[in-house]
ROLUMMAR-759825 format. One record per residue (C-alpha): residue in three letters; residue number from 1; y, x, z. Coordinates in nm, 3 decimals. Each point is the difference from the previous one (the first is absolute). Layout:
BEGIN
NODE,rest,nr,y,x,z
NODE,ALA,NUM,Y,X,Z;
...
END
This chain:
BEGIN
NODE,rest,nr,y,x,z
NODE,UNK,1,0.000,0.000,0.000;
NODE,UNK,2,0.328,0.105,-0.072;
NODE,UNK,3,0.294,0.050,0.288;
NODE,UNK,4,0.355,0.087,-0.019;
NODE,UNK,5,0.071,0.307,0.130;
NODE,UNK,6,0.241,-0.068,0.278;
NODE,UNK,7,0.251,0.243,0.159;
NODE,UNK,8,-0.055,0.205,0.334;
NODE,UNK,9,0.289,0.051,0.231;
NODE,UNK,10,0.056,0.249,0.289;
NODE,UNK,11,0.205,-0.165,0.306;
NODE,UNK,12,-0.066,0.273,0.254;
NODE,UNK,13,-0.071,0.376,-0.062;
NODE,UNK,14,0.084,0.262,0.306;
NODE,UNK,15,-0.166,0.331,0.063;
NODE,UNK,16,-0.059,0.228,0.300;
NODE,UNK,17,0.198,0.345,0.008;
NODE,UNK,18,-0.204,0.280,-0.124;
NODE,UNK,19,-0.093,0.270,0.240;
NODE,UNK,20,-0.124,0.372,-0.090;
NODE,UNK,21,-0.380,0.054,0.029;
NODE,UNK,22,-0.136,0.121,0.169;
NODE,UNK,23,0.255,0.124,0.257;
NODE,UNK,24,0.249,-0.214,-0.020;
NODE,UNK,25,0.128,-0.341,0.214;
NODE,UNK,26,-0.314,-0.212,-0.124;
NODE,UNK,27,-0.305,0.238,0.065;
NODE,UNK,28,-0.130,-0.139,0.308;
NODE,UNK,29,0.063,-0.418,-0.158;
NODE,UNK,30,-0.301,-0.201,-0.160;
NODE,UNK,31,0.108,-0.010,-0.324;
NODE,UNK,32,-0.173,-0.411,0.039;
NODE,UNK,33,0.275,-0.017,0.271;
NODE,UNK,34,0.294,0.097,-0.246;
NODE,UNK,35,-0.154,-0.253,-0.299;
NODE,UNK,36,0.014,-0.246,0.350;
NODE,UNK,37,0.315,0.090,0.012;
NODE,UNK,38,0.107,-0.093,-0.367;
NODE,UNK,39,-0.186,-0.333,-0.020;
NODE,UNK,40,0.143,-0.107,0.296;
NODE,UNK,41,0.359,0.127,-0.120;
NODE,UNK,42,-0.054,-0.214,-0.377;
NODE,UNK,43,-0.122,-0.293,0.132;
NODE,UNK,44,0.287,0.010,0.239;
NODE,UNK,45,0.244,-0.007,-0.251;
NODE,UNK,46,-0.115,-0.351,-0.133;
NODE,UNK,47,-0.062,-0.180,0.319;
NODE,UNK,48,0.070,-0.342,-0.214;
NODE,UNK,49,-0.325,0.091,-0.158;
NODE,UNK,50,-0.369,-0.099,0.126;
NODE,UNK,51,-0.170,0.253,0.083;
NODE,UNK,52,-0.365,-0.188,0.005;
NODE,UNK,53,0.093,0.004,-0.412;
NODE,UNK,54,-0.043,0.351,-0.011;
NODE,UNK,55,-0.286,0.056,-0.260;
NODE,UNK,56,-0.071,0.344,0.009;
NODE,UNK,57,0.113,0.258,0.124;
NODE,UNK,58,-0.079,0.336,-0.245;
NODE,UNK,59,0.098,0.397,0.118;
NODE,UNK,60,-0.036,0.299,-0.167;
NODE,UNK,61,-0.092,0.317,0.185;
NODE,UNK,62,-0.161,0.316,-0.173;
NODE,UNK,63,-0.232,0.139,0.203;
NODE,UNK,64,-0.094,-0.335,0.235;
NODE,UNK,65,-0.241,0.165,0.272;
NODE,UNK,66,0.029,0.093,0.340;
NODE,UNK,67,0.308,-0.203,0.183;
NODE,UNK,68,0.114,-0.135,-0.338;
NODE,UNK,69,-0.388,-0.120,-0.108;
NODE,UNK,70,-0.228,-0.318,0.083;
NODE,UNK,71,0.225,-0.190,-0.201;
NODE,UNK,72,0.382,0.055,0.132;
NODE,UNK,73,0.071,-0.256,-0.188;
NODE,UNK,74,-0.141,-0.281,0.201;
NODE,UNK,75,0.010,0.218,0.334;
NODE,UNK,76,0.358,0.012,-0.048;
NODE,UNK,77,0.038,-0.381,-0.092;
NODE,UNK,78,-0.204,-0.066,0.343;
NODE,UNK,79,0.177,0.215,0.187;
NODE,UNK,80,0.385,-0.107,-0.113;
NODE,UNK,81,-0.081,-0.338,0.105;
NODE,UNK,82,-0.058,-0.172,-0.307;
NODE,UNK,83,-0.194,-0.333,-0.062;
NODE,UNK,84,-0.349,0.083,0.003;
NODE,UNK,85,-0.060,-0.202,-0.304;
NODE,UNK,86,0.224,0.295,-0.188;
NODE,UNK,87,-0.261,0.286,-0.229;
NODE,UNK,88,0.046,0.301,-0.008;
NODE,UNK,89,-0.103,0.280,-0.233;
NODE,UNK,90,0.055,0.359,-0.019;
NODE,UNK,91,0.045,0.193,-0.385;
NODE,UNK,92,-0.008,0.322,-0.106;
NODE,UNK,93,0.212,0.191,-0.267;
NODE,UNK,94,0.067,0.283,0.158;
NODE,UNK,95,0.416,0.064,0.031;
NODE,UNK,96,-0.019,-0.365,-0.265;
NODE,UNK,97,-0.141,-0.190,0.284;
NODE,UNK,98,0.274,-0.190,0.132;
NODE,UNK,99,0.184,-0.112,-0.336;
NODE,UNK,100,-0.361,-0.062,-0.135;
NODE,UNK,101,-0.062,-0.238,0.320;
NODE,UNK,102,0.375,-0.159,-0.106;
NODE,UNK,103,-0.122,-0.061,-0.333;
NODE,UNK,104,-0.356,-0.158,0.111;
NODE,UNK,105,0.184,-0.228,0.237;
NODE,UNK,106,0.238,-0.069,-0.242;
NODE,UNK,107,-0.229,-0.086,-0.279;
NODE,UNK,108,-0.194,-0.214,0.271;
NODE,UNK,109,0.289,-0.224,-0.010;
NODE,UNK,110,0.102,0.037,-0.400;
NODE,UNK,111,-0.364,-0.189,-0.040;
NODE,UNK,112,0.051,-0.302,0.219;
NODE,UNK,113,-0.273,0.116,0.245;
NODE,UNK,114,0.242,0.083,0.287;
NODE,UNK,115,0.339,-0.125,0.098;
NODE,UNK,116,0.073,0.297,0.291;
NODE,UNK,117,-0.105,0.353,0.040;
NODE,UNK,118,0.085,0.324,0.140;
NODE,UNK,119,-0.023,0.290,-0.142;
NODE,UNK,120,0.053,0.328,0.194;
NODE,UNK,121,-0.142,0.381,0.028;
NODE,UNK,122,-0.066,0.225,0.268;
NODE,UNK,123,-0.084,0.402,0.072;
NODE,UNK,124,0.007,0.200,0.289;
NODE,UNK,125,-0.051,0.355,-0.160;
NODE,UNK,126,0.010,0.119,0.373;
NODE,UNK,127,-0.330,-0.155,0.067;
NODE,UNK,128,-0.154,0.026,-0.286;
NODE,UNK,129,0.072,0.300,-0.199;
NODE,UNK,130,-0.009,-0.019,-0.422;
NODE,UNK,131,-0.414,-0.008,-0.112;
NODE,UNK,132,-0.026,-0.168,0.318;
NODE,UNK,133,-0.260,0.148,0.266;
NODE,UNK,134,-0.289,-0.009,-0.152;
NODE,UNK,135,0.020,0.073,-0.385;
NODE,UNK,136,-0.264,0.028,-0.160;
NODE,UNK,137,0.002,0.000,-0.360;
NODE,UNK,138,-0.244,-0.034,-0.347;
NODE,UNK,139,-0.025,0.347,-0.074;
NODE,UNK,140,-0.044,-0.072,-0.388;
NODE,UNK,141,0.428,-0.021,-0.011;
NODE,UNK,142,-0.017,0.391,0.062;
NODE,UNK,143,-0.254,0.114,-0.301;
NODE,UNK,144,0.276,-0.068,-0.310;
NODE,UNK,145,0.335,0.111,0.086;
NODE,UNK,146,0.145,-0.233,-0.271;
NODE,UNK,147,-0.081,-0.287,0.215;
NODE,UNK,148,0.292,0.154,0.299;
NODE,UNK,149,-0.101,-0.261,0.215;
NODE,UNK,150,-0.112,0.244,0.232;
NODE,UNK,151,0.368,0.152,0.005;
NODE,UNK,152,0.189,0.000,0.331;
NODE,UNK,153,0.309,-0.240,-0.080;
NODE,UNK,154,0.201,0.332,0.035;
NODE,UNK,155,-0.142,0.187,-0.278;
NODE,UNK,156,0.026,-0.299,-0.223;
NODE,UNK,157,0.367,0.011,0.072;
NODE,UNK,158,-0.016,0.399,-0.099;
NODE,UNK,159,-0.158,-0.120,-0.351;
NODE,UNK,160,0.294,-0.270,-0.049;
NODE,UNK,161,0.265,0.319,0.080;
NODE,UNK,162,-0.155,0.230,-0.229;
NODE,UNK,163,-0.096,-0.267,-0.290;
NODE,UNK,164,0.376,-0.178,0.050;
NODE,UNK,165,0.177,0.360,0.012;
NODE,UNK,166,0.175,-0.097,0.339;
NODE,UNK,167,0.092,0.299,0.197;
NODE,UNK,168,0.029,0.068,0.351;
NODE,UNK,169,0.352,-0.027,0.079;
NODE,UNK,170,-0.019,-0.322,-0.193;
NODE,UNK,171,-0.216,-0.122,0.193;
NODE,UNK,172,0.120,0.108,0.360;
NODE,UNK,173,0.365,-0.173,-0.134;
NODE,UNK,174,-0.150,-0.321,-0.073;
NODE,UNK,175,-0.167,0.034,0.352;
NODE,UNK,176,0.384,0.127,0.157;
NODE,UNK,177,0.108,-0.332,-0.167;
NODE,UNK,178,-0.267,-0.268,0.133;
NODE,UNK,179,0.116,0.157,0.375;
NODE,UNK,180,0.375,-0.023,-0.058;
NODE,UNK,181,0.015,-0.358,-0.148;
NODE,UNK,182,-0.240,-0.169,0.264;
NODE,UNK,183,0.202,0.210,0.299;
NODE,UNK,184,0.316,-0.195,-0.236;
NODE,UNK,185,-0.220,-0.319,0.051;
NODE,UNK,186,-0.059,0.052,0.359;
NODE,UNK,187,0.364,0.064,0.117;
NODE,UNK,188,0.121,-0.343,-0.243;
NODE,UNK,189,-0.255,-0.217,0.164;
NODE,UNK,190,-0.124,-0.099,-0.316;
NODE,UNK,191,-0.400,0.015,0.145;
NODE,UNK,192,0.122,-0.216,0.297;
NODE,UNK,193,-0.095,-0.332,-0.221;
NODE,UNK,194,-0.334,0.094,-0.091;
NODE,UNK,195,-0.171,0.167,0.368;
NODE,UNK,196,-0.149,-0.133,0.291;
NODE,UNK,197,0.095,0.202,0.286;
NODE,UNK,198,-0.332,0.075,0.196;
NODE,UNK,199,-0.078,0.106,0.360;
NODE,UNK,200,-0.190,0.298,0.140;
NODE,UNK,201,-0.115,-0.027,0.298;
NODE,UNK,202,-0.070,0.347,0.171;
NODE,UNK,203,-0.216,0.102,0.315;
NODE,UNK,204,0.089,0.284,0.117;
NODE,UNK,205,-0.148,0.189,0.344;
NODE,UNK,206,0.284,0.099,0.261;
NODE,UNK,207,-0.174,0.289,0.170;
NODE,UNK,208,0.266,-0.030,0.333;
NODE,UNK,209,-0.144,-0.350,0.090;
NODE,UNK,210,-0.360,-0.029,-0.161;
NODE,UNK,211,0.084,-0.306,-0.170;
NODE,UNK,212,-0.029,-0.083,-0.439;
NODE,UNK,213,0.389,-0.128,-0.056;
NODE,UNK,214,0.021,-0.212,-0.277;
NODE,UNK,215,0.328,-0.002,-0.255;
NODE,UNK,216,0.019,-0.220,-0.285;
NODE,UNK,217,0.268,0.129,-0.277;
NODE,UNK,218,0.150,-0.175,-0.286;
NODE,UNK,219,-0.017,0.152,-0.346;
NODE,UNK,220,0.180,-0.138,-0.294;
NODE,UNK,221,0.038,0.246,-0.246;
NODE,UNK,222,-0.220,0.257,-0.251;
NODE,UNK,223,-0.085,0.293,0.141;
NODE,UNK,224,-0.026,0.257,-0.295;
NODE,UNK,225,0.338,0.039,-0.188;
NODE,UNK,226,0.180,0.324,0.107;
NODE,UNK,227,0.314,0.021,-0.010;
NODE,UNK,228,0.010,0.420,0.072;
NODE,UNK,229,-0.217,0.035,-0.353;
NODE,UNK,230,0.147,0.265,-0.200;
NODE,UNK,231,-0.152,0.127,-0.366;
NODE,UNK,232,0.025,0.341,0.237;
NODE,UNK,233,-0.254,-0.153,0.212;
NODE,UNK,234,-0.213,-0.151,-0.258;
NODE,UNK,235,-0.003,0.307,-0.189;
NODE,UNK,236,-0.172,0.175,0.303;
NODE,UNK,237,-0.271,-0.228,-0.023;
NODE,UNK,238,-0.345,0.136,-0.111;
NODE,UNK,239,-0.221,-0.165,-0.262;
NODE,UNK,240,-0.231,-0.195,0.150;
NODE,UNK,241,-0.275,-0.082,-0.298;
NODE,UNK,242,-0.022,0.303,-0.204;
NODE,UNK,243,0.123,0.339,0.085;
NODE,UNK,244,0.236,0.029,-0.302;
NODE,UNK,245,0.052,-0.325,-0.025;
NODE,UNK,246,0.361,-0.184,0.058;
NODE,UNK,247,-0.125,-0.316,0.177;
NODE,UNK,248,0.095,0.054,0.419;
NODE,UNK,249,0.016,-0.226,0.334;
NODE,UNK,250,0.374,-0.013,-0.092;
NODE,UNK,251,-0.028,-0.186,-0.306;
NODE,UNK,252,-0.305,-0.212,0.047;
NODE,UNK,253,-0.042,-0.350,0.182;
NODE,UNK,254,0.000,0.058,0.400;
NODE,UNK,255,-0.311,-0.175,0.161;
NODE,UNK,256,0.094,-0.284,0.172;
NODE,UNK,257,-0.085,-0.308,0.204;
NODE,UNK,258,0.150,-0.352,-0.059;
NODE,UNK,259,-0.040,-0.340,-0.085;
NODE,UNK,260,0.103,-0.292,-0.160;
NODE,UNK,261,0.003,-0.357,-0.090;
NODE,UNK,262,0.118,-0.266,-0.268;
NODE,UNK,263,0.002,-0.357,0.025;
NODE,UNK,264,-0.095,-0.186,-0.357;
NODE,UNK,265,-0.035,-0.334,-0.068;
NODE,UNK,266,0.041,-0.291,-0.298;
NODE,UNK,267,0.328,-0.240,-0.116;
NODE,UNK,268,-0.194,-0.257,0.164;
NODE,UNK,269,0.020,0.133,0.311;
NODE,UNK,270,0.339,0.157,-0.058;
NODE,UNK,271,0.154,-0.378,0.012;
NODE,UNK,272,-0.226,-0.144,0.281;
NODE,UNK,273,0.114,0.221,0.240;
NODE,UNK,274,0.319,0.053,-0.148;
NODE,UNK,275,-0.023,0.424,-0.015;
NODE,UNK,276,0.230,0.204,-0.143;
NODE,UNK,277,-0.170,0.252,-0.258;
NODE,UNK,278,0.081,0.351,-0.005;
NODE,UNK,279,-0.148,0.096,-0.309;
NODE,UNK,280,-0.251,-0.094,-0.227;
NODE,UNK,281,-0.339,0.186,-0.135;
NODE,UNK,282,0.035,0.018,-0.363;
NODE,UNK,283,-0.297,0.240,-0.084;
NODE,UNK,284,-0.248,0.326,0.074;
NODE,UNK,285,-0.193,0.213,-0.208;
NODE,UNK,286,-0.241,0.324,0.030;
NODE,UNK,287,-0.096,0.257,-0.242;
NODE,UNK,288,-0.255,0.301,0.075;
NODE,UNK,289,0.075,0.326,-0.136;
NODE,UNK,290,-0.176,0.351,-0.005;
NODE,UNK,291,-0.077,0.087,0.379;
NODE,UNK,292,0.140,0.334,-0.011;
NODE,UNK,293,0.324,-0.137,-0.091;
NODE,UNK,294,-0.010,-0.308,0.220;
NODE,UNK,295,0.370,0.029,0.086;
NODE,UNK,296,0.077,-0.104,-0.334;
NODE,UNK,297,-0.122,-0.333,0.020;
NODE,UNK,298,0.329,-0.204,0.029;
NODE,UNK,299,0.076,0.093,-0.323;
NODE,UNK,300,-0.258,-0.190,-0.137;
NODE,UNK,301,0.014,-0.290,0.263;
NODE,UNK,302,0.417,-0.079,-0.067;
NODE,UNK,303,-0.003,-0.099,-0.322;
NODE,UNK,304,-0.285,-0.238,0.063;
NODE,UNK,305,0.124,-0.166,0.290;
NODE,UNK,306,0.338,-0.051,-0.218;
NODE,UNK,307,-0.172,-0.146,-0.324;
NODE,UNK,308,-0.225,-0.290,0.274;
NODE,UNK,309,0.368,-0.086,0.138;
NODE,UNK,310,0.174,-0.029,-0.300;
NODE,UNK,311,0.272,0.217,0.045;
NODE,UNK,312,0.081,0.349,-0.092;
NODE,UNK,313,-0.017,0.338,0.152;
NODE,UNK,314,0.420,0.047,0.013;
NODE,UNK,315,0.025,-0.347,0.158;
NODE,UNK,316,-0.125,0.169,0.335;
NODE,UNK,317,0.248,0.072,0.239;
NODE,UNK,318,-0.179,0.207,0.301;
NODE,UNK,319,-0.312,0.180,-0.056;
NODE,UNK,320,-0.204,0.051,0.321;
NODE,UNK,321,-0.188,0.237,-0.160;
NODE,UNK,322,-0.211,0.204,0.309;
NODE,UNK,323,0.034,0.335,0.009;
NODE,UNK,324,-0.347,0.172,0.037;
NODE,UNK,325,0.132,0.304,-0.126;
NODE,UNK,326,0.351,0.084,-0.134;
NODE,UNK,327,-0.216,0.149,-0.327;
NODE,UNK,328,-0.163,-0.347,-0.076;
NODE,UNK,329,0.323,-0.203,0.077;
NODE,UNK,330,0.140,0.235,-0.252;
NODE,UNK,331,-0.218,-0.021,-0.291;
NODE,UNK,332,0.004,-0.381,0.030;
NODE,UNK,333,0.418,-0.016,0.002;
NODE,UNK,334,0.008,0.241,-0.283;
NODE,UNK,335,-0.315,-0.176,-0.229;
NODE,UNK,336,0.112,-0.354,0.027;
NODE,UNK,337,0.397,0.099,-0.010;
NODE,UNK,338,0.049,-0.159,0.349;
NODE,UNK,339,0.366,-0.012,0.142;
NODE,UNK,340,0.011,0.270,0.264;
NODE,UNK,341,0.254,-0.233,0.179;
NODE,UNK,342,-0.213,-0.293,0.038;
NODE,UNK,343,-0.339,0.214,0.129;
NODE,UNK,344,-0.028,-0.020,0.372;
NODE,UNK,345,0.420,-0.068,0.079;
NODE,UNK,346,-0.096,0.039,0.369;
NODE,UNK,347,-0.239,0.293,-0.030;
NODE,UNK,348,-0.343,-0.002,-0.037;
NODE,UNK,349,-0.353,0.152,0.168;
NODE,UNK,350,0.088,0.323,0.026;
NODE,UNK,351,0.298,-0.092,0.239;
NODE,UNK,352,-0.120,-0.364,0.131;
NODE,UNK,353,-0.430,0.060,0.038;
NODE,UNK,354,-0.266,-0.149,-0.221;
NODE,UNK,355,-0.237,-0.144,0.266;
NODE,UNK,356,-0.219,-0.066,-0.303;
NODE,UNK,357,-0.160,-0.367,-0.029;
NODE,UNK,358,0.304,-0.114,0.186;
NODE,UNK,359,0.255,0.116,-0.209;
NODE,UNK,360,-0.033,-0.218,-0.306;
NODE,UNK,361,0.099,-0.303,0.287;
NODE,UNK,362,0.213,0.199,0.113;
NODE,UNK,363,0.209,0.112,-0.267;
NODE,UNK,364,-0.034,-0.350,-0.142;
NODE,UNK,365,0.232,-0.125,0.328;
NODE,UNK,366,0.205,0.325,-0.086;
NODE,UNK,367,0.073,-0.147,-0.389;
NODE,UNK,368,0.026,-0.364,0.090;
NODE,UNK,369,0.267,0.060,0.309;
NODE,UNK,370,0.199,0.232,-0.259;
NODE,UNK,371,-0.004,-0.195,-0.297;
NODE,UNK,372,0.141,-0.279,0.261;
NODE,UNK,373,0.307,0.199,0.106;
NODE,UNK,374,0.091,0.162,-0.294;
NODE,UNK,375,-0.056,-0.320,-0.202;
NODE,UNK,376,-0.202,0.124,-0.246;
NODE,UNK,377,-0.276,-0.210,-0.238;
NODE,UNK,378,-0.335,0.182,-0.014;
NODE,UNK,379,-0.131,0.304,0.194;
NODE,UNK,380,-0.342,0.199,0.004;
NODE,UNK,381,-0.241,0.172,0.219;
NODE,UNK,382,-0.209,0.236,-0.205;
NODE,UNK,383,-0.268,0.281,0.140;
NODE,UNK,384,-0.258,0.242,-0.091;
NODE,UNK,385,-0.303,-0.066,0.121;
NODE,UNK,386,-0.333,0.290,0.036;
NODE,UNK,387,-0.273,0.031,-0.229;
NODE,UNK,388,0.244,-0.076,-0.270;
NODE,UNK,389,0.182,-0.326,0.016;
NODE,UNK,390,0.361,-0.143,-0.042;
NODE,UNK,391,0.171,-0.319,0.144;
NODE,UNK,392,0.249,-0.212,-0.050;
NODE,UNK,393,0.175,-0.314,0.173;
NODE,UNK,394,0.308,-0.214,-0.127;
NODE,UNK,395,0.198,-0.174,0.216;
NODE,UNK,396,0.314,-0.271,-0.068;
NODE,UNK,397,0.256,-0.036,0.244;
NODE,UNK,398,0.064,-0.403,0.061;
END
């Protein structure tokens, strides 16, 4: 039978701030506590809205084992005080989880088998570090080098440098520019829209009496951007992947932890409970390329995603584009001719974290909060993913 595809609208999207893994102000915090945390934070945010109509509820998170397996999905839905009759499912596309979990739940709705969903994405690289804690894997990806699936995500980033020509003051400048735009973000607020300010709740032992103190803390804001980075500093840096190689710690994605959440749900619903629309999802797409050039992928995944929404690549006015490495986010800008200007306004992984599955949701609140103040039409969140995969998401502001 044949159905009308019908539109899906986002009426709540918030994130938690990202913290530095594994040291940093979110090592010793469940990462199904911080997706608790962002649920509870987007359903919030509509309290006209039912919660017991809740469909699904779908996260992304890359390596889900350990304190972010047995489902976080639906541990996190039980645990934030949801309606038990709400699902929940956990997906895995590596650093595509979350925007691929916005485009399930999305498409959910596009069909007419849901009316309300939430999409989110969590990753707490603190406790579980990349290739998880236990990796174990089919030793047939090592016997033809051609396949470079069994490339560490650094060296693929050395192949993109060396294939692309990008050198390594190129790079580190990019990676100099991702720090001083989001420390330009920070100071002008302009994240304040988008994050959920989470607690941490410390116990600490005071020797003098014996006794555990406890001290909960506030945090509100992204731990990574530095505002004392220098191309002096960078350029100090060692390479990381290959010992002549350019790609360092300086100009790569920090590991991170985070989470984040988006509320989606159909024009019906949009008039019953009379919600206000922030934006609406127009369209996704995903491309594989060779694994040993994985970084690449966006470049294949763009132009896709702008064909299924009908609009053109120069009609996008911020590119979320995630910065894995400032060699990949290079070669993509330069192939497809992308507006330097429009990539990442508020800085990007290298400065702000890439918790991985989390950070398609969470760069998806990122684009819809921006495209809202600046008044702009259509905005993207776009990622390499490993083994040799692009994606892309389109958003329109409403």
């Amino acid at each position: 039978m044949n159905q009308q595809v019908q539109d899906a609208y986002i009426v709540a999207a918030t994130r938690t701030p990202i913290g530095k893994a594994p040291r940093g102000m979110f090592k010793n915090m469940r990462p199904d506590d911080l997706l608790v945390r962002a649920l509870q934070s987007a359903t919030s945010k509509v309290p006209d809205l039912d919660p017991k109509l809740i469909e699904d509820v779908i996260v992304g998170c890359a390596f889900p084992e350990a304190e972010q397996g047995l489902n976080v999905a639906r541990m996190a839905v039980l645990l934030a005080g949801l309606p038990q009759s709400v699902g929940g499912v956990t997906v895995n596309r590596y650093c595509a989880s979350g925007i691929t979990a916005v485009a399930m739940a999305a498409d959910r709705i596009r069909v007419g088998q849901a009316e309300v969903m939430i999409a989110a994405g969590v990753e707490s690289m603190s406790m579980v570090p990349m290739m998880g804690h236990h990796p174990s894997m089919n030793m047939d990806i090592f016997k033809d080098e051609n396949l470079g699936m069994a490339y560490g995500m650094g060296l693929t980033a050395e192949k993109v440098a060396q294939q692309w020509k990008i050198s390594r003051e190129v790079q580190d400048q990019f990676a100099l520019k991702s720090h001083q735009k989001a420390i330009a973000a920070q100071q002008a607020g302009e994240f304040r829209d988008e994050t959920t300010a989470v607690d941490i709740v410390e116990r600490l032992p005071n020797l003098a009496t014996g006794k555990i103190e406890i001290k909960t803390r506030s945090v509100n804001q992204d731990e990574g951007a530095r505002a004392d980075s220098s191309l002096a500093s960078l350029a100090k840096l060692k390479p990381v992947f290959a010992a002549k190689g350019t790609v360092t710690a300086g100009n790569s994605s920090q590991t991170s932890d985070g989470a984040g959440a988006l509320i989606l749900v159909s024009e019906k619903t949009l008039k019953q409970f009379n919600l206000t629309p922030l934006a609406r999802f127009m369209s996704f797409a995903v491309r594989g390329v060779p694994p040993e050039i994985m970084g690449i992928g966006p470049k294949e995944a763009i132009p896709v995603a702008c064909r299924a929404a009908g609009i053109t690549l120069d009609q996008i006015d911020w590119f979320e584009l995630n910065e894995a490495f400032a060699a990949q986010s290079l070669a993509v800008i330069r192939d497809l001719g992308l507006d330097p200007n429009k990539v990442n306004p508020m800085g990007g992984a290298i400065a702000l974290g890439h918790p991985l599955g989390a950070t398609g949701a969470i760069r998806s609140a990122t684009v819809i909060h921006a495209m809202r103040r600046r008044n702009l039409k259509y905005g993207m969140v776009t990622m390499c993913v490993g083994t040799g995969m692009g994606a892309a998401g389109i958003f329109e502001r409403m």
